[in-house]
N, C-alpha and C positions, 0 to 999 in steps of 0.2 A: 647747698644741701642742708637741710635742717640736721641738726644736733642728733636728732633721734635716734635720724635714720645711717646716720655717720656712726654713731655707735654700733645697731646691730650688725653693719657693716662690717665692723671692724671685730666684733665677736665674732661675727659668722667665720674669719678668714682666723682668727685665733683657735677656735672651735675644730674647722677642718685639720689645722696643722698642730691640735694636742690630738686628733685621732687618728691622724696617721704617724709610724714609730719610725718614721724615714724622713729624710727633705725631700720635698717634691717640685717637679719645676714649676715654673711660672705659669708653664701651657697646662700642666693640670690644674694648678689653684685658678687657673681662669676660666677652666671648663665650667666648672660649679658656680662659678658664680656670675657667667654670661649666657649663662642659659636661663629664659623661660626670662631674657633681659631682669635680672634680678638689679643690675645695673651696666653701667657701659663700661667699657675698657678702659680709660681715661680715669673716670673716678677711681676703676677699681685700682689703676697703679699711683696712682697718688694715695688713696691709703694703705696701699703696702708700704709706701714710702713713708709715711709717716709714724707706720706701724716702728718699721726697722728706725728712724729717727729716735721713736720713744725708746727702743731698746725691749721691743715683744718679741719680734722677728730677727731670724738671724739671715741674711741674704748674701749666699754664696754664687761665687762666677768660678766657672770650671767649661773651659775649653769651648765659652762665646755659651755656655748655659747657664739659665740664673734656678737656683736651687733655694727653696725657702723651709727655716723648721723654726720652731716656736723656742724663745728663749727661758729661761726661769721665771725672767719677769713676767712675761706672757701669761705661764700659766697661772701664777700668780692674782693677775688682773683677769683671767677667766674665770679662776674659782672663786675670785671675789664677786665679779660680775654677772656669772652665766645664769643667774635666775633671772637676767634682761630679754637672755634670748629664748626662746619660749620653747616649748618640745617640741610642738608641729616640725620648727627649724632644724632642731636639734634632729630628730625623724628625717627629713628630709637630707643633709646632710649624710647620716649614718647610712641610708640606705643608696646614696649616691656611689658613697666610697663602699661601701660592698656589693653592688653592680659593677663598678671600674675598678675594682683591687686590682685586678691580671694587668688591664691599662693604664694603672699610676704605676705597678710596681715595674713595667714593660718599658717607659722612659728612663727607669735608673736598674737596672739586672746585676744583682752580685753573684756573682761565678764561680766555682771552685773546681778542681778537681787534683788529682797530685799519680803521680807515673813513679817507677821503678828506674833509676839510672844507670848509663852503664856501669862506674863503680859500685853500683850493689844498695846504693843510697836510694833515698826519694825522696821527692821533689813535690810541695805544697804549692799546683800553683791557684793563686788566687784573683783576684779581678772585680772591676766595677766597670759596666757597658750603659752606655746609653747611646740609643737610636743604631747602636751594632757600632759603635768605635769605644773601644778601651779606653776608660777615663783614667785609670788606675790598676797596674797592675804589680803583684808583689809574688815572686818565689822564693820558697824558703825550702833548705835544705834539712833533711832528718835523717836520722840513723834508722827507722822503721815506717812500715807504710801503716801502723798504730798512730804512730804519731803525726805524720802526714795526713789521713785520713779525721783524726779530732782536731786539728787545727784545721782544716775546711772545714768539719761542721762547726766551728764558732765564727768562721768567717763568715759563712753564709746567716747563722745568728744576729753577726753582729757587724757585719761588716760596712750595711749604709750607715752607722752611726759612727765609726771609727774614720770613714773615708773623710770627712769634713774637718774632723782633728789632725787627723794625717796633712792634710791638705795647708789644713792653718801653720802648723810646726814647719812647712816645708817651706810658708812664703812671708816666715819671719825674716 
């Protein structure tokens, strides 16, 4: 593979994962970039791998699924680099993932909702699904369905970016 084309390669896969604000699996990072053969499957997991080698990529495995988000370094090395990859790409790209938002965000679904107990309490419960199996799930008890209720909405905020950290701390 020439130099070159190793590089916009390896933008293009940096690029996708500073625009979207989730990790996304493998099967979506490889949707965009095995179509219309932009390249083959092969290549394209050797430079993720090399990607996560350098320390751009962070590559999480959660329950036999591989989950990729862009590191500091990454972006780093995007915004150093991204006048390589050209806007057509950059165009293409953006309008890729806002055609398939509903279908990237449908591989990883954060969930919330929170109930009345029968001691009079309530109950935040919260959740991360992918493909319909629970990858993670957390309930929290409150004294108000106030507080039950704004704790799911920052769940749902925030909670594909917490699940990874959550994740790491658990399999120190």
């Amino acid at each position: 593979m020439l130099q070159e084309t190793g590089l916009l390669y390896r933008l293009t896969i940096l690029y996708i994962l500073h625009r979207v604000d989730y990790p996304i699996s493998n099967n979506s990072l490889s949707k965009f970039l095995l179509k219309d053969d932009f390249t083959d499957y092969f290549n394209l997991q050797q430079l993720v791998g090399e990607l996560i080698d350098d320390g751009y990529i962070n590559k999480d495995q959660y329950h036999g699924k591989t989950l990729y988000s862009i590191t500091e370094s990454g972006e780093a090395a995007l915004n150093l680099l991204s006048r390589e990859l050209s806007p057509a790409m950059k165009a293409d790209v953006d309008n890729y993932l806002s055609e398939n938002k509903i279908d990237l965000r449908d591989d990883i679904a954060v969930r919330s909702n929170y109930y009345r107990t029968d001691v009079g309490h309530y109950t935040a419960n919260m959740f991360i699904e992918e493909g319909g199996e629970k990858l993670l799930e957390i309930n929290v008890a409150t004294p108000t369905g106030t507080e039950a209720e704004k704790m799911c909405t920052k769940w749902m905020q925030s909670g594909i970016r917490l699940y990874p950290l959550i994740m790491s701390e658990l399999m120190k």
